[in-house]
C-alpha positions in Angstrom: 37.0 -15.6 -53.3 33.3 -15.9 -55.0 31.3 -13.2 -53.5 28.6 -15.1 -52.2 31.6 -17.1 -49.8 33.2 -13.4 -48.9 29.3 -12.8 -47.6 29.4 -16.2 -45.9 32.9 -15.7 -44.4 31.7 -11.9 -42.9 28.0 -13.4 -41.4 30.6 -16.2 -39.5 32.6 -13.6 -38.3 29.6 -11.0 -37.4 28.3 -14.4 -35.5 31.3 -15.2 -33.7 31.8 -11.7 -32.4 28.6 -11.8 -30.9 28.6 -15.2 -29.3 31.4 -13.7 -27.0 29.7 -11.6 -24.4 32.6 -10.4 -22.6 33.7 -8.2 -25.7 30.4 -6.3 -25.2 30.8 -5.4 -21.4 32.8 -2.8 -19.3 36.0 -3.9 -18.3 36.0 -4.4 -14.7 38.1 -1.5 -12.4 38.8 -2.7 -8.9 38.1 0.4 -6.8 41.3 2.5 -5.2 40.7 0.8 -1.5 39.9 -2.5 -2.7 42.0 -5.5 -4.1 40.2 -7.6 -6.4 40.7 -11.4 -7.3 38.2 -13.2 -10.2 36.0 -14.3 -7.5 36.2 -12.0 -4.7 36.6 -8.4 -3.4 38.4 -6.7 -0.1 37.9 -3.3 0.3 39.1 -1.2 3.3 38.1 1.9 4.4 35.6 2.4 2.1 32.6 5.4 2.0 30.7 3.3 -0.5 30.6 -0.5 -1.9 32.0 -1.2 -6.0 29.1 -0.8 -8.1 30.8 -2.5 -11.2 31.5 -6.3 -10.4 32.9 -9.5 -12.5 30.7 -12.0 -13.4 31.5 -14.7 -10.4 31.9 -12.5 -7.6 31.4 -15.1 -5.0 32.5 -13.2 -1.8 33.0 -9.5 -0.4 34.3 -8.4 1.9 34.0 -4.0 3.4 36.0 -3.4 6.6 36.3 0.0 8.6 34.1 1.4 5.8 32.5 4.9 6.5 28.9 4.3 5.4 26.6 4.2 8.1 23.2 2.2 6.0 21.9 -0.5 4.3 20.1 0.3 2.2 17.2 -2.4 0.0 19.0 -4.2 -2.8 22.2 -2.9 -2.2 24.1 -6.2 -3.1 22.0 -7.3 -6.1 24.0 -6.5 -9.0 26.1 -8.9 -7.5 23.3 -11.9 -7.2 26.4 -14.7 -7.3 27.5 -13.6 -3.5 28.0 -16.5 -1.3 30.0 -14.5 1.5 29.3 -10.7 2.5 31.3 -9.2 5.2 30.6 -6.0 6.7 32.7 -6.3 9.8 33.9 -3.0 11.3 32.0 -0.2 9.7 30.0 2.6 10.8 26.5 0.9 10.4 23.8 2.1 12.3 20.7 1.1 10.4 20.1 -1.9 7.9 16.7 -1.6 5.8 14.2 -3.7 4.8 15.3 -6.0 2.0 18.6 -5.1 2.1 20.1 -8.6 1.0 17.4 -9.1 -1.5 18.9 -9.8 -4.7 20.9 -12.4 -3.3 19.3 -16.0 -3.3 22.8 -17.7 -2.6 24.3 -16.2 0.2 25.7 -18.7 2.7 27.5 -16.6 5.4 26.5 -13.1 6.6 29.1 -11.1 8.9 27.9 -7.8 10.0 30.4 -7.8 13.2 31.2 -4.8 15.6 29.2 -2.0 13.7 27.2 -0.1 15.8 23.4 -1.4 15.1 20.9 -0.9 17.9 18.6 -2.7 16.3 17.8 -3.6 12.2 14.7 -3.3 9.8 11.7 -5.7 10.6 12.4 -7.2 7.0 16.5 -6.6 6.8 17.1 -10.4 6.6 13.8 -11.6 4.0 14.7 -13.6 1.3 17.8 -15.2 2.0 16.8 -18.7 1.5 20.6 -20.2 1.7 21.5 -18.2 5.3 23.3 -20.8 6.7 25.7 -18.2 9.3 25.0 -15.1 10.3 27.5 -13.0 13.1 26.0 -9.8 14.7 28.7 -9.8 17.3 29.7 -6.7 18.4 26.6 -4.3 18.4 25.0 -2.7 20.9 21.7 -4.0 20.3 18.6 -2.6 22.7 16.6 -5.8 23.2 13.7 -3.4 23.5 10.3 -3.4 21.2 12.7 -2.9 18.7 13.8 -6.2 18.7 11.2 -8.2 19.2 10.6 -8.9 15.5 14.8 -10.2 15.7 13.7 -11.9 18.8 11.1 -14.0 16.9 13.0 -14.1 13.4 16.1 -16.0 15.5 13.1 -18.7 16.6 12.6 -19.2 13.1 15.5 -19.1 10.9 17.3 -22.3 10.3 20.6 -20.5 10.0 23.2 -20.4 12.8 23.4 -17.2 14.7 25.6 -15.6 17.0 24.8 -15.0 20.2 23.0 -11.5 20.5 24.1 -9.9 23.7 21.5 -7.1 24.8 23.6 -3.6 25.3 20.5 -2.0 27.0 17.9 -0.9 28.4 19.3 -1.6 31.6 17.3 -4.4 32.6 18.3 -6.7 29.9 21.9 -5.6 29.7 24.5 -8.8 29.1 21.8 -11.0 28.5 21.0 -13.2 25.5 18.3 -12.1 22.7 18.4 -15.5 21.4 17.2 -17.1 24.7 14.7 -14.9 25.3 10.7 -16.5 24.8 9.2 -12.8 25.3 10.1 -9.2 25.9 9.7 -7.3 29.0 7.5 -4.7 27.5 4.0 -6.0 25.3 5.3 -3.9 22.8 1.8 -2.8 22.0 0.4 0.6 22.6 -2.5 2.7 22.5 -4.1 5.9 21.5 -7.1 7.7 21.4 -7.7 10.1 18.7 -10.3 12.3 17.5 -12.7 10.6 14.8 -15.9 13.1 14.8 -17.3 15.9 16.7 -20.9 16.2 17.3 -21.9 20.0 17.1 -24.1 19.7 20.1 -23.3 19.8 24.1 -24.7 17.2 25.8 -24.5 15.5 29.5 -24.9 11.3 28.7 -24.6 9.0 25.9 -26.2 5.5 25.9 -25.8 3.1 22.7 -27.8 -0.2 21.8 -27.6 -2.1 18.8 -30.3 -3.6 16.8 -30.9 -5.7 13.8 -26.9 -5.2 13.0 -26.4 -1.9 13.6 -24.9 0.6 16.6 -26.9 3.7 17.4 -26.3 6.1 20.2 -28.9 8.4 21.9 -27.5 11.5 22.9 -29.0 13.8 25.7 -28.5 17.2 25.0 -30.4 19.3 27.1 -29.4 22.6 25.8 -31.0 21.8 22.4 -34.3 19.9 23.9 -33.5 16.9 22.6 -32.2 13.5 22.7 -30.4 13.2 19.4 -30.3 9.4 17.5 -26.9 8.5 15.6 -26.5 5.4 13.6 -23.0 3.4 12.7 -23.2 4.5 9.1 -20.7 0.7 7.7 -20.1 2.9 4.2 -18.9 6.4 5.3 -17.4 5.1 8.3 -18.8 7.6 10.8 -21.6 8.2 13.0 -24.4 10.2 11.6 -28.0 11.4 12.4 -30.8 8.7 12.5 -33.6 10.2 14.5 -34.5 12.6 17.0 -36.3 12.6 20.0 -37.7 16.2 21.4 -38.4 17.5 24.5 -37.6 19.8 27.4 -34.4 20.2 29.3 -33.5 16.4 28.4 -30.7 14.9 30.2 -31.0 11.2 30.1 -31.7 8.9 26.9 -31.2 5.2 28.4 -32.3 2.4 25.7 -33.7 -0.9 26.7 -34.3 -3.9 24.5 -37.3 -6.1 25.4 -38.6 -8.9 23.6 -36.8 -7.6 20.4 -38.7 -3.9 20.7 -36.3 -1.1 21.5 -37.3 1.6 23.9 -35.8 4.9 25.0 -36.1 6.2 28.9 -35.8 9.7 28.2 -35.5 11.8 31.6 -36.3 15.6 31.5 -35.9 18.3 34.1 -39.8 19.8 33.1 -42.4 18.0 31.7 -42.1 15.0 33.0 -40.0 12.0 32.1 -40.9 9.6 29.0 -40.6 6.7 27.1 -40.5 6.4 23.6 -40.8 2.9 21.5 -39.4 2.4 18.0 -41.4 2.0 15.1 -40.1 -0.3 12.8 -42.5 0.7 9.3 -41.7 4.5 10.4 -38.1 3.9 11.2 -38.2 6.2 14.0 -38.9 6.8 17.9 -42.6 7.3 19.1 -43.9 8.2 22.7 -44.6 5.5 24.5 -45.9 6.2 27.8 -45.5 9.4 30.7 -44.1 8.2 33.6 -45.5 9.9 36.9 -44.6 13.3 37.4 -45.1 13.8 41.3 -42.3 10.7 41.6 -39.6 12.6 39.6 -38.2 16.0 40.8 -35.0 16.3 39.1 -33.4 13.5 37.2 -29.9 13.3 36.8 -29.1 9.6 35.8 -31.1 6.6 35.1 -30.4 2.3 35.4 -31.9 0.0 33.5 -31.3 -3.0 34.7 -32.8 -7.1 34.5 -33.4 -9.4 37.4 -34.1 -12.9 35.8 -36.6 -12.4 33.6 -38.1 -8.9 35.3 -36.5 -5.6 33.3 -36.6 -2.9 35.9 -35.0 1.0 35.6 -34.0 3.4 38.7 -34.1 7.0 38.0 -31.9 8.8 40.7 -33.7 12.5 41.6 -31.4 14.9 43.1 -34.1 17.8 44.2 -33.8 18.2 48.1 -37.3 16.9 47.8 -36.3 13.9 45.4 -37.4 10.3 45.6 -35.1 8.1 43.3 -37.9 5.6 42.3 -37.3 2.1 40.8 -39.7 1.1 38.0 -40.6 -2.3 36.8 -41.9 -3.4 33.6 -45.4 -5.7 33.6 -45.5 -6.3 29.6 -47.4 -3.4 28.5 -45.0 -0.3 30.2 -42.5 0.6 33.2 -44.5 1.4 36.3 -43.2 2.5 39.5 -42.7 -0.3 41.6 -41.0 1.5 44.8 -39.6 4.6 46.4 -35.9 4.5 47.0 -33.7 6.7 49.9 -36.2 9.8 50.1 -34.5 13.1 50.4 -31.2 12.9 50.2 -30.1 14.8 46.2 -29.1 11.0 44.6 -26.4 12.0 41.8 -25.9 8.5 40.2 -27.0 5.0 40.6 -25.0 1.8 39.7 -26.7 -2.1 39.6 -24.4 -4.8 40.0 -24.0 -7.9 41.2 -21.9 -8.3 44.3 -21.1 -12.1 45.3 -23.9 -14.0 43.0 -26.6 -11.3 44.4 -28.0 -7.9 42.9 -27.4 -5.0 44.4 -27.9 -1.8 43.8 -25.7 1.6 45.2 -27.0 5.2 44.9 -24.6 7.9 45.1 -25.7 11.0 47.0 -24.6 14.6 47.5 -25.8 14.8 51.2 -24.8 11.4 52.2 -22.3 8.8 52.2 -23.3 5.9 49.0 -25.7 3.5 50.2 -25.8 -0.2 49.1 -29.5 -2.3 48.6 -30.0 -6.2 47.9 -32.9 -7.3 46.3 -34.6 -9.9 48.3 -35.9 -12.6 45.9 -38.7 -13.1 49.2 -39.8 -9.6 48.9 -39.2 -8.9 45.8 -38.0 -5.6 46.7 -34.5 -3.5 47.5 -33.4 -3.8 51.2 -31.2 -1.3 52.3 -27.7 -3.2 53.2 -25.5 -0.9 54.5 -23.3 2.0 53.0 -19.6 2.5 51.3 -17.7 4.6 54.6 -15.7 7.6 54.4 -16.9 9.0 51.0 -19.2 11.4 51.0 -20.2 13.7 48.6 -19.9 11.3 45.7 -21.3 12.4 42.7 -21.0 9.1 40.2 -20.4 5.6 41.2 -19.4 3.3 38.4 -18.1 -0.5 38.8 -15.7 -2.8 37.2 -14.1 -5.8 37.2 -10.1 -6.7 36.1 -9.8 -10.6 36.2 -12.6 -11.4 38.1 -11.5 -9.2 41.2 -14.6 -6.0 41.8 -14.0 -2.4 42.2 -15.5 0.7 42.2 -14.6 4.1 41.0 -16.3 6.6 43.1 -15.9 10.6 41.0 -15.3 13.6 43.7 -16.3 16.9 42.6 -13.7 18.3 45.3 -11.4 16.4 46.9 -9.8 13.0 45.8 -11.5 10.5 43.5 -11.5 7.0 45.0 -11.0 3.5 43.4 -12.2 1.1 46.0 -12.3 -3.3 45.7 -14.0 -5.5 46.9 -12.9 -7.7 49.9 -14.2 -10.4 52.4 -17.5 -8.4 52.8 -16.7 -4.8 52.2 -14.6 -2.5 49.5 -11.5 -0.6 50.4 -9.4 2.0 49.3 -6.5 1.2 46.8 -6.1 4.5 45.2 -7.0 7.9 45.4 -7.2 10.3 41.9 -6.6 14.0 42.4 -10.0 15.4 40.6 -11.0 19.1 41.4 -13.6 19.5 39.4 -14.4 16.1 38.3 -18.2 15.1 38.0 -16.8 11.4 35.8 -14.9 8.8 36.3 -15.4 6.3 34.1 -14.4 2.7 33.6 -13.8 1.2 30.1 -11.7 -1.5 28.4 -10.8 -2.1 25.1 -8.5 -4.7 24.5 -7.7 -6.4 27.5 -6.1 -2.8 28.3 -8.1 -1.5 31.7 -8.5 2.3 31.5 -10.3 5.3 33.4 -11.5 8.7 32.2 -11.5 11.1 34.5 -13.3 14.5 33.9 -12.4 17.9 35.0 -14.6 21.3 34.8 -11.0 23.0 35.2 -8.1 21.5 33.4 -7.4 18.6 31.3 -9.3 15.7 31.4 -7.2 12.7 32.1 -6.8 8.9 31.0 -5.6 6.4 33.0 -4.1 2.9 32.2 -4.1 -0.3 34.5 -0.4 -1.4 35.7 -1.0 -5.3 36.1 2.4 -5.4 38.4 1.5 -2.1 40.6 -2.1 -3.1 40.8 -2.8 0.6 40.4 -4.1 3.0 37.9 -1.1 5.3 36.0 -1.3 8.3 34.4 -1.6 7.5 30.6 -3.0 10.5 27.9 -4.4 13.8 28.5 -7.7 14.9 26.4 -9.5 18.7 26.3 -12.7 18.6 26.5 -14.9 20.7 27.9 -16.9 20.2 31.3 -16.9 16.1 30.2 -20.3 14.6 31.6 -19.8 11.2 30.5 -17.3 8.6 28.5 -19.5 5.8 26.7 -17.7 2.7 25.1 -19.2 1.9 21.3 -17.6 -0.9 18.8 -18.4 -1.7 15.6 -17.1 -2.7 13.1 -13.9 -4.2 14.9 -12.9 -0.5 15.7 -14.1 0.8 19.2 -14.8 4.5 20.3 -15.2 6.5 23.2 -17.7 9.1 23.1 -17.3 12.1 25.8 -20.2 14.4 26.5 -19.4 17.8 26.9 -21.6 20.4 29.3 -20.3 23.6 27.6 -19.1 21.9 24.4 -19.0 19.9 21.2 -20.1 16.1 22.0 -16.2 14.4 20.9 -16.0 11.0 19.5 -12.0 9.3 20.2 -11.5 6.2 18.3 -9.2 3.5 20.5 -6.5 2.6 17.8 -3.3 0.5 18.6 0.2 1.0 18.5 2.8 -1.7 17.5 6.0 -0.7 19.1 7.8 -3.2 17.0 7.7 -1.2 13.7 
């Protein structure tokens, strides 16, 4: 043969050879507990699945196997499955993705294993799912379902019916009928976002121009500190501050676009300061009267139509809580409230379309005024029965309904709602100790903070079916004087003042149950 046809004949052959795949890959060993056809595999009592396939494997089937997972991709080095059975085994968990890798698999069996629940994601990608059987488990059609809840609204593939094994409450009944869950299957938290190295006895917060501040009384550093929503560094840091002696109110009050500080102090009188835009910071404003104010311990601002008004309660035995009104160039005092008797706290709200306005008193039962729009003053109304020695009053509302939580240093706290013409008890709060307890929601989730001198300070969380408060988080925090509610950002915080303390800031973060 000419040698260039010999070459010819050897580059055909070297060709050939290479145009027949199967001489280049493993030869195929059916596992010891499996029996193996061209198309399909049977395995029983197996602790692991055949890594090494043939090129059609269209079906397999694992039965009483020993592995207990599922984990993601496990199936795709055989993407031709059609059918996977996994009836029988010890499964307890099946991950996220764990049939990815197989775009043509028509039937799923995952019968009598013992799955509780799966992975959020355990059934993405199957685009062909036409059946899928879960018979068999003992599924708890708690939170952790709810994603399998939804996915069965979804999927076009036929399911069997998921029988719920637990909790108790849903026990024999169908997952796949099932609109909603008992449980929301969202939660809640507070956790710690900042401290402020300062003790302090209220917070207030306003916002302007697009951004948060908070004023901060602290009376143990003279002064009434100014934070500012910093949107880079994501925290809340100084901004201004406003000096002074023994301070233990900073209230802020917007009017006509200026922003003014009421800031209340135990000597020296009480003051208010006005910001200044070019200066970017807080300048005294005007004195208020010293002879009116004895010994401040919380202050209301408040507006009536177009009138902005403030109430400083004064708890000296020789106090005169006064309410001050503001004429367009300052506050002045406009008239004397409930004369003697130590006022701890004062609340405005509006109590069937009219304003009222309840002081708290150490000496006395809480009173209750209306404003007359004839006089144009506060008339004493009445007063809240039974609850003396009330040291904060604080009001809410939960779907339109009123109430009132009314903070006990000894005794029992009270929450109280409104009825045909009078509140009434629906609760009472053990609180030794407690000088706050404060209202908030964040949410749509009702909560109180109760403050104690003497142990942990608790939250509470509203039960919608018990129409009560229950007992929901414990925080530390030292002699807690106040909880103030601030959001920005779309992320909301509590800050909790702290008599003998660090000032702590608690962000309000949720919970999905469902992961």
């Amino acid at each position: 043969m000419p040698p260039a046809l010999r070459i010819w004949a050897l580059l055909c052959v070297s060709l050939c050879s290479l145009c027949q795949p199967a001489l280049l890959k493993k030869a195929f060993r059916c596992p010891s507990t499996c029996s193996c056809s061209k198309e399909s595999i049977i395995c029983v009592g197996s602790s692991n699945i055949p890594r090494i396939s043939p090129n059609e494997i269209t079906s397999l089937s694992i039965v009483n196997g020993t592995f207990s997972e599922v984990r993601e991709a496990m199936f795709a080095h055989m993407p031709t499955l059609q059918l996977l059975l996994l009836n029988s085994n010890s499964l307890t968990t099946v991950r996220d993705d764990a049939f990815s890798g197989l775009p043509h698999l028509e039937y799923l069996f995952i019968e009598s294993n013992k799955l509780e629940t799966t992975s959020k994601y355990a059934f993405r990608g199957l685009r062909d799912l036409t059946h899928l059987d879960l018979r068999g488990n003992a599924f708890e059609c708690d939170c952790r379902a709810k994603w399998l809840m939804m996915w069965l609204k979804s999927t076009n593939a036929t399911v069997s019916d998921v029988v719920c094994a637990g909790p108790d409450d849903m026990k024999g009944k169908r997952l796949n009928d099932m609109n909603s869950l008992h449980n929301e299957c969202i939660s809640t938290d507070f956790v710690l976002h900042q401290s402020v190295a300062s003790e302090s006895l209220s917070v207030d917060t306003f916002s302007f121009k697009n951004d948060v501040y908070v004023t901060i009384a602290a009376p143990n550093s003279d002064s009434c500190m100014v934070l500012q929503w910093d949107h880079i560094e994501m925290n809340f840091r100084t901004y201004d501050n406003i000096t002074g002696q023994s301070i233990v109110g900073c209230k802020s009050v917007i009017i006509q676009e200026e922003v003014y500080v009421i800031v209340a102090q135990l000597f020296g009188g009480s003051h208010i300061y006005k910001f200044d835009d070019d200066q970017s910071r807080f300048n005294k404003f005007q004195d208020t009267e010293v002879s009116k104010i004895s010994k401040p311990n919380d202050i209301e601002a408040f507006q009536i139509g177009t009138d902005w008004f403030f109430v400083i309660a004064d708890s000296s035995k020789a106090g005169l809580s006064t309410l001050y009104k503001w004429n367009d160039n300052g506050f002045y005092s406009y008239q004397s409230l409930h004369e003697w008797f130590r006022d701890t706290d004062a609340e405005f709200l509006n109590l069937d379309g009219k304003a009222h306005l309840i002081l708290a008193s150490r000496s006395q039962v809480p009173v209750i005024y209306q404003w007359s729009r004839s006089n144009q003053k506060f008339i004493l109304q009445g007063d809240i029965p039974n609850m003396e020695d009330v040291v904060a009053v604080k009001h809410f509302r939960i779907k339109e309904e009123l109430y009132l939580s009314m903070t006990r240093y000894i005794g029992d706290s009270k929450v109280l709602k409104w009825g045909p013409k009078q509140f009434s008890e629906i609760q009472a709060v053990p609180s030794r100790g407690s000088m706050i307890l404060q209202p908030f929601t964040f949410k749509d989730r009702y909560y109180l903070a109760l403050g104690s001198d003497y142990t942990f300070s608790q939250i509470y969380l509203w039960d919608d079916e018990k129409k009560i408060f229950d007992r929901f988080k414990e925080v530390y925090i030292q002699a807690p004087r106040s909880f103030t509610v601030v959001s920005t950002d779309r992320r909301d915080f509590i800050f909790s003042s702290s008599f003998k303390g660090n000032t702590q800031i608690f962000e309000h973060i949720i919970i999905d149950l469902t992961l």
